[in-house]
BADREN-975292 format. One record per residue (C-alpha): residue number from 1; residue in three letters; x, y, z. Coordinates in steps of 0.05 Angstrom, whole numbers, plus 32768, in hexadecimal, padded with zeros to 4 digits. Last residue first. Example, Ala and Ser with C-alpha at 12.3 -4.5 7.8 and 13.67 -1.06 7.14 Angstrom:
BEGIN
i_aa_x_y_z
2_SER_8111_7FEB_808F
1_ALA_80F6_7FA6_809C
***
This chain:
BEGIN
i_aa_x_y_z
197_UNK_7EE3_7F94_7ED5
196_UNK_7EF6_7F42_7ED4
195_UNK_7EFD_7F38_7E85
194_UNK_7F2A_7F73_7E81
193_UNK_7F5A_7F61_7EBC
192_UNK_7F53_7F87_7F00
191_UNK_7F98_7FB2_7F0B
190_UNK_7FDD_7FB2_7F2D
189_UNK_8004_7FE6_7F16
188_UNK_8049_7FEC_7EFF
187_UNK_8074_8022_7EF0
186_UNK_80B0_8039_7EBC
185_UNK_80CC_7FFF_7E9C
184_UNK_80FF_801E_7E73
183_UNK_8140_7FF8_7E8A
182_UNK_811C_7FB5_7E9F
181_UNK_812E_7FAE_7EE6
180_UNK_80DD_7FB5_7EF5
179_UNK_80D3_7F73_7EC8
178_UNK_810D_7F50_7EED
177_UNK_80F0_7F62_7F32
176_UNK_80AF_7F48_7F1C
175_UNK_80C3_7EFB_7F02
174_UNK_80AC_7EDE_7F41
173_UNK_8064_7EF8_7F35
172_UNK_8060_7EE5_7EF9
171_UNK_8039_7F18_7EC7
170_UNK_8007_7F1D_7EA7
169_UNK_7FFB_7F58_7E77
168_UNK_7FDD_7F98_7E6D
167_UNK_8019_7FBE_7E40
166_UNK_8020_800B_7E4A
165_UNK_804C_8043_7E1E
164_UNK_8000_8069_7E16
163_UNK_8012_806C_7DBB
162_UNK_8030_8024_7DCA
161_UNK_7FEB_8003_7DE8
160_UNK_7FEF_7FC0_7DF1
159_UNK_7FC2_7F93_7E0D
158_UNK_7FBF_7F4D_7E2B
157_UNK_8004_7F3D_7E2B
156_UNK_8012_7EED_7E4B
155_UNK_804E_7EDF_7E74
154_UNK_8080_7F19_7E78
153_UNK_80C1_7F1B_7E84
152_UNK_80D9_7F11_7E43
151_UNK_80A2_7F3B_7E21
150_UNK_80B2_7F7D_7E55
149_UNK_80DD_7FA5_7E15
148_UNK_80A6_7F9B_7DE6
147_UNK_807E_7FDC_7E00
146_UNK_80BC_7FFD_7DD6
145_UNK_80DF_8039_7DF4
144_UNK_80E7_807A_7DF1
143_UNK_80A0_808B_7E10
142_UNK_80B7_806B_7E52
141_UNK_8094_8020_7E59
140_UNK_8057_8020_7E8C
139_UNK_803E_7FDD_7EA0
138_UNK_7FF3_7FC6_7EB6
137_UNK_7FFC_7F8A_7EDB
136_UNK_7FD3_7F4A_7EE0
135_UNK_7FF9_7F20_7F14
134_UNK_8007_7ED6_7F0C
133_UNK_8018_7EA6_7F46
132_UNK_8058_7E83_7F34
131_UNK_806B_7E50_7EFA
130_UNK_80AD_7E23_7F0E
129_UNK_80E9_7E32_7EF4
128_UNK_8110_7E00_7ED0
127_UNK_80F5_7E20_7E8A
126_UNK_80C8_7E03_7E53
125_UNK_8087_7E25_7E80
124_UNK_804B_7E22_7E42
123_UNK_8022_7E4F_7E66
122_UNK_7FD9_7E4B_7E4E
121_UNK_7FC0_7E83_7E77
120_UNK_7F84_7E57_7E9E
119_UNK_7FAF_7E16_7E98
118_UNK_7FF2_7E2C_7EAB
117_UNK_7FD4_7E64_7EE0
116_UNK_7FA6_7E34_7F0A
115_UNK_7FE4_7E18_7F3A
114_UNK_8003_7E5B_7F35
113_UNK_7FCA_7E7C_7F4E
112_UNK_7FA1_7EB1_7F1F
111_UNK_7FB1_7EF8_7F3D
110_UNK_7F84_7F39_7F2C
109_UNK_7F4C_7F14_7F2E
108_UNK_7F23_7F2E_7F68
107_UNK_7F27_7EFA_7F90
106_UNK_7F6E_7EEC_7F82
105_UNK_7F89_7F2D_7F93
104_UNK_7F65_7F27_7FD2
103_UNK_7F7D_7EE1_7FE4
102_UNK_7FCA_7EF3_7FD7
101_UNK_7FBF_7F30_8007
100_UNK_7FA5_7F04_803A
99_UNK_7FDC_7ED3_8024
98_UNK_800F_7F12_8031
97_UNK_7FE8_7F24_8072
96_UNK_7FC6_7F56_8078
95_UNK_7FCB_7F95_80AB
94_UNK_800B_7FA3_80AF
93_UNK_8051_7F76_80A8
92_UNK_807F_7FA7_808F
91_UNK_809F_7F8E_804B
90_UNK_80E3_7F62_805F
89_UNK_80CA_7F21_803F
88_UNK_80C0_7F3D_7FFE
87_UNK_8096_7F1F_7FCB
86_UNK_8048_7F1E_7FDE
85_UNK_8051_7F64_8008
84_UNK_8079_7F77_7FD3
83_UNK_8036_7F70_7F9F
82_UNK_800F_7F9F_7FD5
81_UNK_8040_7FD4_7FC9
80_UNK_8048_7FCF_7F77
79_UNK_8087_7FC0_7F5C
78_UNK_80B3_8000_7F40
77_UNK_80DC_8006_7F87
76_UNK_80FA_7FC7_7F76
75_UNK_8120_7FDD_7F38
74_UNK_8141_8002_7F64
73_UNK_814D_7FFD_7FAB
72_UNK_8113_7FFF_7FDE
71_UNK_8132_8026_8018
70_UNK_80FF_8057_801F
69_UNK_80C4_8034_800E
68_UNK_80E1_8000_8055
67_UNK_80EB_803C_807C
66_UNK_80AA_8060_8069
65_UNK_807F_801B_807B
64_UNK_80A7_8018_80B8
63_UNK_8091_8062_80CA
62_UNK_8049_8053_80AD
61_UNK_804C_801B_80DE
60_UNK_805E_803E_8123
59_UNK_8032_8072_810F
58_UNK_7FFC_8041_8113
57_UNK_8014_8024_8155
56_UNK_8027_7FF1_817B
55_UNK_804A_7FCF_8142
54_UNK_805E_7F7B_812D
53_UNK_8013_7F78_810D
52_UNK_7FDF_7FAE_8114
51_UNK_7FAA_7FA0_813D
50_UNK_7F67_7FC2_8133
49_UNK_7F3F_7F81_8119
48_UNK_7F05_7F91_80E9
47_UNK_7F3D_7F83_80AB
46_UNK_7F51_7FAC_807E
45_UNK_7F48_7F91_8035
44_UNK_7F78_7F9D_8004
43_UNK_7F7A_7FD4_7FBC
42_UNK_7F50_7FFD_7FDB
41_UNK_7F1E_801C_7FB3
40_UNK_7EF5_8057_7FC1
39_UNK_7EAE_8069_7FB5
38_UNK_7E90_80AA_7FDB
37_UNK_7E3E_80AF_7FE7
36_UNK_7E28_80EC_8000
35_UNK_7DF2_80EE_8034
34_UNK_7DD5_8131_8040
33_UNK_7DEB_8158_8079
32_UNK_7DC3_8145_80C4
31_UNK_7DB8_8176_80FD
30_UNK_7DDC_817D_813E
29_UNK_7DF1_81C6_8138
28_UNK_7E36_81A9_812D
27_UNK_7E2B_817C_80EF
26_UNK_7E1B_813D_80EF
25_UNK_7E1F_810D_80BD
24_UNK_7E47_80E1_80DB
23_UNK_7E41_80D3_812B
22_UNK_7E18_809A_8127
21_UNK_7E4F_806F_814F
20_UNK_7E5A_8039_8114
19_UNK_7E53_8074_80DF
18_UNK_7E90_8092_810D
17_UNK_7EB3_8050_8104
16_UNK_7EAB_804B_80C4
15_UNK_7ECA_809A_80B6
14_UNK_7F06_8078_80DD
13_UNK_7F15_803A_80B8
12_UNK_7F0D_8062_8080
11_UNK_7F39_809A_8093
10_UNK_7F6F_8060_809F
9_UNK_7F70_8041_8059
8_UNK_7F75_808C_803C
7_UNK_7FAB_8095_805F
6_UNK_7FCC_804D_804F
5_UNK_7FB5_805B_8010
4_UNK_7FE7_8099_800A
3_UNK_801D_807F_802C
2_UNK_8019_8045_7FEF
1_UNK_8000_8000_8000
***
């Protein structure tokens, strides 16, 4: 999760927690505003529980979360938060867990399990390494370079769109760090796949 969703994460948990009390809505001379309805998506589920793993505190978290941004090296600091939380053993345990995490991406198909990915992305794996989870990734290429670049460490393209520099594509999940090294690989976001929005 970026510092950003972690905010926004936390106003949430807060604004339910005044609808939970009956305290929204009001206004100071007592009286009731009109209901608004605001839609946000966050990219993990937080759970009902208030304890925060291995901290005592919130701030004690967005200061290890800081840390660990912080001293992301490169090409590592181009994967997506929530996907380090699946790959990297040192990411600040909060909230979810990394098979909570795993779960969610899952459910709402922006990961197909290894065991399901040969058959459901017809992955013909001639190599000694074994197939991973696979994460649907939209990637941004700098406008200098190709969109072709990411094909060897990519598993199956889904779109390409060279005048936007981006490719929609799966992706392995173990082979991540090698598509961010790619000299021209700009960003990576996680996303839902066409078929599943």
């Amino acid at each position: 999760m970026t510092f950003s969703r972690i905010a926004l994460a936390l106003m949430l948990v807060m604004v339910a927690v005044l609808l939970a009390v009956g305290c929204a809505g009001q206004v100071g001379d007592g009286k009731s505003t009109d209901n608004v309805t605001v839609t946000t998506t966050v990219p993990t589920p937080i759970p009902s529980s208030t304890k925060i793993s291995n901290y005592t505190s919130t701030g004690d978290l967005i200061s290890a979360l800081q840390s660990y941004r912080n001293n992301l090296t490169y090409p590592r600091n181009k994967i997506p938060e929530d996907l380090l939380k699946l790959t990297d053993s040192r990411y600040p345990k909060n909230w979810n867990t990394p098979e909570e995490t795993r779960a969610f991406f899952i459910s709402i198909n922006q990961m197909i399990p290894a065991e399901q990915a040969i058959t459901q992305l017809s992955i013909n794996n001639t190599t000694s390494h074994p197939v991973g989870s696979q994460v649907y990734l939209i990637i941004h290429v700098n406008s200098s370079a190709s969109t072709h670049i990411i094909d060897p460490a990519i598993t199956s393209v889904i779109g390409r769109y060279e005048e936007y520099h981006t490719v929609a594509a799966w992706a392995d999940i173990n082979n991540l760090e090698k598509l961010a090294g790619i000299d021209g690989v700009e960003s990576m976001k996680v996303n839902v796949p066409p078929e599943h929005s």
